[in-house]
N, C-alpha and C positions, 0 to 999 in steps of 0.2 A: 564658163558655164554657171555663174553664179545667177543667171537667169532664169536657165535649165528647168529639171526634174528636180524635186526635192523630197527630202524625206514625209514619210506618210500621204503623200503623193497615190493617188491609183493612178494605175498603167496597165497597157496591153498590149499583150506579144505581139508583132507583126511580122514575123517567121521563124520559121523553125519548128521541132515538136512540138511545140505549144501554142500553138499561131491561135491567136482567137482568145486564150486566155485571161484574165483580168487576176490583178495582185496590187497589194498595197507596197510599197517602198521601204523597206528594213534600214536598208543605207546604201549612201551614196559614196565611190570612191571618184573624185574629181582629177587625181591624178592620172588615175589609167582610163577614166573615161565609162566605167562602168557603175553599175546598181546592182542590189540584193534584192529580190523582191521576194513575199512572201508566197509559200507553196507552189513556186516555180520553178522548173530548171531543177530539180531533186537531182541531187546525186549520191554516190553511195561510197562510204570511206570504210576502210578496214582500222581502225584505234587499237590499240591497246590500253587495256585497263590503265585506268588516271585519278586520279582525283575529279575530275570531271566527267570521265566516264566510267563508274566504276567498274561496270558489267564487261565494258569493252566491245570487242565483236565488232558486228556490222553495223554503221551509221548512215543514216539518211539523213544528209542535208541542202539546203541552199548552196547556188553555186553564182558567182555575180557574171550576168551579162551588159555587153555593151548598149549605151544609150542609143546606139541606131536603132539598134531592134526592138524596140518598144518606142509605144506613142502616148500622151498624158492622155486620162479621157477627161474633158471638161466636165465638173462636178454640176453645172447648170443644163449643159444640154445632155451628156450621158452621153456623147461621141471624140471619137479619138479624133485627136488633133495635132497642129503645131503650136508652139507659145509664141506669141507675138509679146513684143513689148509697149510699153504706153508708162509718158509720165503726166503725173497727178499734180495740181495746183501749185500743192506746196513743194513739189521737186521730189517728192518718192519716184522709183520706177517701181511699177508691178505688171504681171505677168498677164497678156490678155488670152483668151481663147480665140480663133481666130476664123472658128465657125461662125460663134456668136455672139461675136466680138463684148462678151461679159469679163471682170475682172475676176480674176483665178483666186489670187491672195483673199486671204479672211481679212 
């Protein structure tokens, strides 16, 4: 997946409560296959007071879903996509869109 979705990435839910949604990419876990995205997927934890939380109570946070269910949306055209791959002169690979077929990487 070193391909993949990557961090600061925008993406968009493609099922579930949130179908339709757009978020940016907090972090990526490669091992289990999933992503954090920002103000998606809220869920809600009980803490106890912490050094981190000092209030404690009830928390709303981020919860990580699987890379199926989200699609990248290309930063050139504004629609969701798959990443196709493409290698560059000097032997880079980078990431292509594959609507329109532009390269993703800055």
């Amino acid at each position: 997946m070193s391909l993949g979705i990557k961090k600061n990435d925008t993406v968009v839910m493609m099922s579930g409560n949130e179908k339709g949604k757009k978020g940016r990419v907090l972090a990526v876990y490669n091992q289990k296959g999933q992503l954090l995205i920002e103000k998606l997927n809220i869920i809600k934890r009980h803490m106890k007071p912490s050094k981190k939380y000092a209030q404690g109570g009830i928390i709303e946070k981020e919860a990580p879903v699987y890379r199926s269910k989200v699609a990248l949306v290309c930063p050139k055209c504004d629609k969701p996509t798959k990443i196709g791959c493409s290698i560059l002169e000097n032997g880079s690979k980078v990431r292509v869109c594959t609507v329109c077929k532009e390269i993703i990487d800055r």
